[in-house]
C-alpha positions in Angstrom: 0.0 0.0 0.0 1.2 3.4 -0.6 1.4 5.5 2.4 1.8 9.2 2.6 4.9 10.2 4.8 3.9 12.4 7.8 3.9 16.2 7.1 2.9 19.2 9.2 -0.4 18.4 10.5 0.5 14.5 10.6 3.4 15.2 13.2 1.1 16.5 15.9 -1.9 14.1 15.1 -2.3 12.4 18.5 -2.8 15.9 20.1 -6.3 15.8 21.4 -8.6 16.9 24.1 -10.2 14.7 26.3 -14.1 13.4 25.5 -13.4 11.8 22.4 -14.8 8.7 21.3 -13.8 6.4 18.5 -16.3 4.0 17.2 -16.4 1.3 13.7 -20.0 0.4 13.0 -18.6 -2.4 10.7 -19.7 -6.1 11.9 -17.5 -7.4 9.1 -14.0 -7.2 10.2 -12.9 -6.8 6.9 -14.2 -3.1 7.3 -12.3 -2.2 10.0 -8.6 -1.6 9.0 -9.4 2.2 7.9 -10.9 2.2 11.3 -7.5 0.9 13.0 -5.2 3.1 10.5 -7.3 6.3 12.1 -7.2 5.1 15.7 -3.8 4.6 15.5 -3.0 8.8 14.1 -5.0 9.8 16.4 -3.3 7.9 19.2 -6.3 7.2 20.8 -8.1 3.2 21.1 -11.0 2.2 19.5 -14.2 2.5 21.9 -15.9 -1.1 23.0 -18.8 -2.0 20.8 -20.6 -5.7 19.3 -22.0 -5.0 16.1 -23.5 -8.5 15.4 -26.2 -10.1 13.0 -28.8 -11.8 15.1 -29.8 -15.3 13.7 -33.3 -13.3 11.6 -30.6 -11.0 10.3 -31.8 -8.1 12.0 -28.6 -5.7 13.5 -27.5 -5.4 16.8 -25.7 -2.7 18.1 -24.5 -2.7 22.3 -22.4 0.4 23.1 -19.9 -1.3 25.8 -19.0 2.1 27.4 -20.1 5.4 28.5 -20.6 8.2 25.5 -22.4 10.8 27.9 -21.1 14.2 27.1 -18.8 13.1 24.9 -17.4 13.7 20.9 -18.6 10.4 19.1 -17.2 9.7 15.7 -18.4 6.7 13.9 -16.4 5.5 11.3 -18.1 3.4 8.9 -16.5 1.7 5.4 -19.1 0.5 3.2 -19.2 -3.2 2.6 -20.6 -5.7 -0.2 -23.8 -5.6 1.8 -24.5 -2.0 1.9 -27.9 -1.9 2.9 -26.7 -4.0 6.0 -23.8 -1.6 6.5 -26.4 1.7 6.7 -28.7 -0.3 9.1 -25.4 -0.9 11.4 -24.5 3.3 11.4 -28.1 4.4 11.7 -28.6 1.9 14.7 -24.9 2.9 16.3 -26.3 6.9 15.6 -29.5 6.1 17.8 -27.6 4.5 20.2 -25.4 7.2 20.8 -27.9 9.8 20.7 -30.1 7.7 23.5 -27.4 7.2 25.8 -26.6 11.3 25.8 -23.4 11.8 23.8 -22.4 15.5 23.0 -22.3 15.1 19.6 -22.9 12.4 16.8 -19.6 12.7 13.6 -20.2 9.9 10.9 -16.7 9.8 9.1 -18.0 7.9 5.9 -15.5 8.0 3.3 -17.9 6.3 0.5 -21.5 7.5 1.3 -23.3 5.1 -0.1 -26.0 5.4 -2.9 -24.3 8.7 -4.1 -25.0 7.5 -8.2 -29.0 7.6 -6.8 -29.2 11.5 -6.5 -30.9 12.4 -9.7 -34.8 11.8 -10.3 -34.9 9.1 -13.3 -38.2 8.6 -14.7 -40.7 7.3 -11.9 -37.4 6.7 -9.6 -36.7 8.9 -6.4 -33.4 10.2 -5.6 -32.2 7.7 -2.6 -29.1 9.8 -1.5 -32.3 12.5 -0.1 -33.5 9.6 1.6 -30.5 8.2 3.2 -29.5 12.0 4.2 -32.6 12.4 6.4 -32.6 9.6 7.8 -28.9 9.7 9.0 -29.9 13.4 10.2 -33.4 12.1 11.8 -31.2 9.3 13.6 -29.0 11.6 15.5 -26.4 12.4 13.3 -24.9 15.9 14.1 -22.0 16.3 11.8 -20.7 14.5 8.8 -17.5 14.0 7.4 -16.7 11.8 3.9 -14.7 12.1 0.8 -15.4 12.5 -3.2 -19.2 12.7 -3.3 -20.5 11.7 -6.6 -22.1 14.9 -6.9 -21.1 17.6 -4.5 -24.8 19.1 -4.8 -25.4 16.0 -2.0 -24.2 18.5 0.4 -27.4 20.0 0.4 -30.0 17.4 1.1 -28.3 17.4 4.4 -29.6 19.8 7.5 -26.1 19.4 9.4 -22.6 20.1 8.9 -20.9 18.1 5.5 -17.6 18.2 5.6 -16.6 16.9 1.8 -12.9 16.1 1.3 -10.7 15.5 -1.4 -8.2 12.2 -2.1 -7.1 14.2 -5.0 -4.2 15.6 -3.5 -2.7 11.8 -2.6 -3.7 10.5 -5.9 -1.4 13.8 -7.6 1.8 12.8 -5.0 1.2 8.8 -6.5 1.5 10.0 -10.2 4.4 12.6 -9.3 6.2 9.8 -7.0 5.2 6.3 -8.5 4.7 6.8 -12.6 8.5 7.4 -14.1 8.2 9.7 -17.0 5.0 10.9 -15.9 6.0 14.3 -17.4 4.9 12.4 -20.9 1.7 11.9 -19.5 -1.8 12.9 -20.2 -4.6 13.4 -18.2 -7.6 11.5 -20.1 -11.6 12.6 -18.8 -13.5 8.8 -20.5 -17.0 11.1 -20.9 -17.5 14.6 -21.1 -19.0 13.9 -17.7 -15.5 13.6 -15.7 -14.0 16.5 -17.9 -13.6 19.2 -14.9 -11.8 16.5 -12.8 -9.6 15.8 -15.7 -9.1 19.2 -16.2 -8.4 19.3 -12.2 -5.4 16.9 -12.5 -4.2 18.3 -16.1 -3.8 21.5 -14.4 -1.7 20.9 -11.4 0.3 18.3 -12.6 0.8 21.0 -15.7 -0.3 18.2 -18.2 -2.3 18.0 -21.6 -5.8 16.7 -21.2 -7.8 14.6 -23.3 -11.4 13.7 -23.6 -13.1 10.6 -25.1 -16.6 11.1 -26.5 -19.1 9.0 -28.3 -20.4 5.5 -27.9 -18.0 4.3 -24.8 -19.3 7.3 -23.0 -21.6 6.6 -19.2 -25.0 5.7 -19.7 -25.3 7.7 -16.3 -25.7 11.2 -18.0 -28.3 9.8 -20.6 -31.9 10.7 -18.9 -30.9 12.8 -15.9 -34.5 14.6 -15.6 -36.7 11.8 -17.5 -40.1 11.9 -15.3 -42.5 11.3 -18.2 -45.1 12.9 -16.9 -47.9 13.5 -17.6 -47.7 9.8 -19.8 -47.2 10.2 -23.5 -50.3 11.2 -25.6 -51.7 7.7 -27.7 -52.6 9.8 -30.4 -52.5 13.4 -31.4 -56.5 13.8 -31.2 -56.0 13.7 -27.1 -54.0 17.2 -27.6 -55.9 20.3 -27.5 -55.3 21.5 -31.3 -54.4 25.2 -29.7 -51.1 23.4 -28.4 -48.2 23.0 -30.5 -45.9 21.5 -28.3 -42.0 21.2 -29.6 -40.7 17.3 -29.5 -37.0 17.4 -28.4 -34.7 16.2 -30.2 -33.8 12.3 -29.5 -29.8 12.1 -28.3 -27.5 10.1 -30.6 -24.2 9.5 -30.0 -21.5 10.3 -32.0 -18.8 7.5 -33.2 -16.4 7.5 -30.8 -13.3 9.7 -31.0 -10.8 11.3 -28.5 -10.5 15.7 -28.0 -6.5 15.5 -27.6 -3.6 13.7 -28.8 -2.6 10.3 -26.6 0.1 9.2 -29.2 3.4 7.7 -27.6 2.0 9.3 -24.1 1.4 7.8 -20.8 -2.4 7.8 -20.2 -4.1 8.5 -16.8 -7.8 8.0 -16.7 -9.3 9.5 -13.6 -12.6 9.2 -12.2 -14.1 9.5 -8.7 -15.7 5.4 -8.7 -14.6 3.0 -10.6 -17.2 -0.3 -10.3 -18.1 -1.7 -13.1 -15.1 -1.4 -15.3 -16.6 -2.4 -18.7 -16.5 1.7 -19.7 -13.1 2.0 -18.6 -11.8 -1.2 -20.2 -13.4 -0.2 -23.4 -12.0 3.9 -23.1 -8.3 1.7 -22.3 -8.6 -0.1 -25.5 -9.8 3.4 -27.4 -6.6 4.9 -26.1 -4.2 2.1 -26.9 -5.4 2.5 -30.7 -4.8 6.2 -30.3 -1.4 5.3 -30.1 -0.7 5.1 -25.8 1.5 2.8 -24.3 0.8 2.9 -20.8 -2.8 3.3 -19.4 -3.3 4.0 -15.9 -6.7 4.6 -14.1 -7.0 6.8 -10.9 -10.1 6.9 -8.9 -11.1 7.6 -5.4 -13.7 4.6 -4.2 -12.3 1.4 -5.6 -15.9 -0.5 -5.3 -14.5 -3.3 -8.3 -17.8 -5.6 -8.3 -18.4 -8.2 -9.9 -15.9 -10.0 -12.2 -14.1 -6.3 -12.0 -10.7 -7.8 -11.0 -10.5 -10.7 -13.7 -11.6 -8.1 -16.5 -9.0 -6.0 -15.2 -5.8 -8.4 -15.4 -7.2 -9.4 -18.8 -7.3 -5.6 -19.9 -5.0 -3.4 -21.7 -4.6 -1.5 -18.2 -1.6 -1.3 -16.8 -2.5 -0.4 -13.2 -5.3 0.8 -11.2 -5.0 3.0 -8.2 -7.7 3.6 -5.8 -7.8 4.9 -2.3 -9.0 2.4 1.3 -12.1 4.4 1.6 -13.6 0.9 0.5 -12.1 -2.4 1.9 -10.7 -3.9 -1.3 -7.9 -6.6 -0.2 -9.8 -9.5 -1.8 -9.6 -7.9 -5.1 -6.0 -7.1 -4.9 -5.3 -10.5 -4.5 -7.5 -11.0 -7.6 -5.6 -8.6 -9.7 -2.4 -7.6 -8.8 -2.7 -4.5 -10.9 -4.8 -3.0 -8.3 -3.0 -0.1 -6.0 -3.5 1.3 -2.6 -3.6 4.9 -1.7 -4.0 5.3 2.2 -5.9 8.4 3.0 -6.3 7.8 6.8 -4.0 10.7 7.4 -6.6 13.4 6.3 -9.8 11.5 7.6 -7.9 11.2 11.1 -6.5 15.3 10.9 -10.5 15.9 10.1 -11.6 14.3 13.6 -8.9 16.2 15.4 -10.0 19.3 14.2 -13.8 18.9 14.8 -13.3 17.7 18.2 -10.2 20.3 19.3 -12.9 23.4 18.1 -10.4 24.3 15.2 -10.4 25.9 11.5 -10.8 23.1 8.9 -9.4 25.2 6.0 -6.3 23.6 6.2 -8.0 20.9 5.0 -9.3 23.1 1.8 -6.5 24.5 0.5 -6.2 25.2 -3.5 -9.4 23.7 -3.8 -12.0 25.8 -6.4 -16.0 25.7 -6.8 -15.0 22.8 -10.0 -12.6 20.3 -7.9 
């Protein structure tokens, strides 16, 4: 795993005031190492709690010490079962909130259901949900990392603190890639293009941008509530209306904004799951003419056959941070990298609980990263 060294705030990490409580929601133990890597900055020891499955599979959560008056920060990595993982941090939340503690932090570095924020069709946008009912548990502050869509923020009535991994992603590629000066950042849909454009610019790299058929589905019918229903025939219209039909969307063949010839590639993304649109932007770049492919993303959630389909692909390497438990996958694929971004997540706590500034935490970051 690649580690950042200690710098400025990491050298006086385990400076805290007393009242602080560490907690890790997981019951899979799998889920706890980020939990352990935190503890362990902070210099404090993880507070006593059983998160268990009863035999009917409902959760159980027993708080094993006192939290009265106290700064509780639930830490919670998102597992293979996610609803099972909510249920174990809105159960902890209530818990906490019941038995009297000062204040309620969730630290979740993946929030989960982040893709579900836009209304599709008849759907219902299940980040909303999951945001009031973290806020109507108890929750009183929330810390996390990459949301999908930063607009998230909002559906929240509590403090969101929303940081960034791309600042240990940018010291991999400056540290770890030789020759990276021959790189180019590549956005695969229009869709990632202000990240790209993030990276290009403060690594002081070209950019390039793949559009047509190999671009997300995801931005195809953002606002598609058909509604009223469609009209069976043009009789049901009142014949004063002469409403415009839009346009239908077609894509383009597929072609890349930018010149990848005898260049290093870096795709970066904020989730990389199913990899089928990466694979297939990897083996648009490779007949552009690029001889190494790298992807870069924050939440390494790889399901499915995503580690086989990586080793058989024309990647070279994929980097991801441990806001998501991925060890099983890495011994999958060996392509698969390891950012550790513990360091900012546990510098976050310190500063919520010690009463200080969290701009630190902000720096060089604009309305577009």
């Amino acid at each position: 795993m690649f580690c950042v060294p200690s710098t400025g705030f990491g050298a006086i990490m385990n400076i805290t005031k007393g009242g602080l409580v560490l907690f890790s929601a997981n019951s899979n133990s799998s889920c706890m190492e980020l939990s352990k890597r935190i503890a362990e900055r902070l210099g404090v020891e993880m507070g006593k709690v059983q998160v268990y499955q009863e035999p009917n599979r409902e959760t159980r959560v027993q708080i094993q010490e006192s939290v009265r008056g106290k700064d509780v920060f639930i830490i919670q990595t998102v597992s293979k079962d996610v609803n099972t993982t909510i249920m174990e941090l809105l159960i902890m939340v209530y818990a906490c909130k019941t038995s009297c503690a000062k204040s309620i932090i969730g630290v979740i570095p993946y929030f989960p259901y982040s893709k579900q924020c836009k209304m599709r069709k008849r759907g219902s946008i299940v980040s909303k949900l999951l945001a009031s009912m973290m806020c109507k548990a108890g929750l009183t502050h929330l810390i996390t990392m990459d949301l999908h869509q930063k607009e998230i923020q909002g559906f929240f009535n509590i403090p969101v603190d929303n940081l960034r991994a791309s600042p240990f992603l940018l010291q991999y590629i400056q540290e770890e890639i030789p020759d990276y000066r021959n790189a180019v950042i590549v956005a695969k849909s229009p869709a990632s293009a202000k990240r790209a454009q993030s990276f290009a610019e403060r690594l002081r790299l070209g950019i390039a941008v793949i559009h047509g058929e190999a671009q997300d589905a995801e931005s195809d019918m953002v606002d598609g509530r058909h509604s009223p229903p469609t009209a069976k025939n043009v009789a049901a219209i009142h014949p004063s209306l002469e409403i415009p039909m839009l346009i239908p969307k077609e894509k383009p063949p597929i072609t890349v904004v930018g010149d990848v010839g005898g260049r290093i590639a870096i795709i970066v993304d904020d989730i990389i799951d199913d990899v089928d649109s990466f694979l297939a932007a990897a083996e648009t770049l490779k007949e552009r003419g690029a001889y190494k492919i790298f992807v870069m993303a924050t939440h390494g959630l790889l399901s499915s056959d995503a580690p086989r389909l990586i080793e058989e692909s024309a990647i070279d390497e994929v980097v991801v941070t441990n806001t998501i438990p991925h060890e099983i996958q890495k011994l999958q694929c060996p392509k698969i990298k390891t950012v550790d971004i513990s360091m900012i997540l546990s510098e976050a706590i310190r500063r919520i609980h010690n009463g200080e500034s969290m701009s630190y935490l902000f720096r060089n970051i604009g309305l577009d990263d």
